[in-house]
Phi, psi and omega in degrees: 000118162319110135159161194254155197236140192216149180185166225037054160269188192141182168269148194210162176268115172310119172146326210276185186233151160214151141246115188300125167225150193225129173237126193270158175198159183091313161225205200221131222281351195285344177286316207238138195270133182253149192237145162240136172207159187254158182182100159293160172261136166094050184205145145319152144292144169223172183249160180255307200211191192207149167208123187257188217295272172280336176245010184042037167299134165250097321158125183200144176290160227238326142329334196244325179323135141102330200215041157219160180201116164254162187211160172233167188199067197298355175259350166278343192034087172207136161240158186248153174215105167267114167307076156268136190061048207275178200242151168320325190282003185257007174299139207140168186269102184273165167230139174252187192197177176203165198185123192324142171077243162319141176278139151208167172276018203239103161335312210269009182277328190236178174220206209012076169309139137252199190322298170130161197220140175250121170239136165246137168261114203210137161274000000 
């Protein structure tokens, strides 16, 4: 069965780190750009990040720049989104998604979402 798995979200303290892994299964992660994106409630999805196929170029929203880092791991069928310094405003359901190749910021661009992982930030 086709579909990514998304897991290490929890509560966190503003300041703390969580690392995100999105697990593939049904295929094979090598092909495909895997994408992150959040949906705060009562907010759109926006997308965070990116990581693309063949050149593992990485790619981040200017909210995120500087203090999130994706990464992959293709003997793992895996991708990572490591989280730092993070803030109340990164509170959200995160998700990943995947689309042939290339990276884009555009929602409705990629598919087999998954389920979603909830991070809080919180004192």
């Amino acid at each position: 069965q086709l579909q990514l798995v998304e897991s290490g979200g929890g509560l966190v303290q503003p300041g703390g780190s969580l690392r995100l892994s999105c697990a593939a299964s049904g295929f094979t992660l090598d092909n495909y750009a895997i994408g992150w994106f959040r949906q705060a409630p009562g907010k759109e999805r926006e997308w965070v990040s990116c990581i693309s196929s063949s050149t593992s170029n990485t790619y981040y929203s200017d909210s995120v720049k500087g203090r999130f880092t994706v990464s992959r791991d293709n003997a793992k069928n895996t991708v990572y989104l490591q989280m730092n310094s993070l803030k109340p405003e990164d509170t959200a359901v995160y998700y990943c998604a995947r689309r042939r190749n290339s990276c884009s910021q555009r929602t409705g661009l990629y598919e087999s979402w998954g389920q979603g992982t909830q991070v809080t930030v919180s004192s």
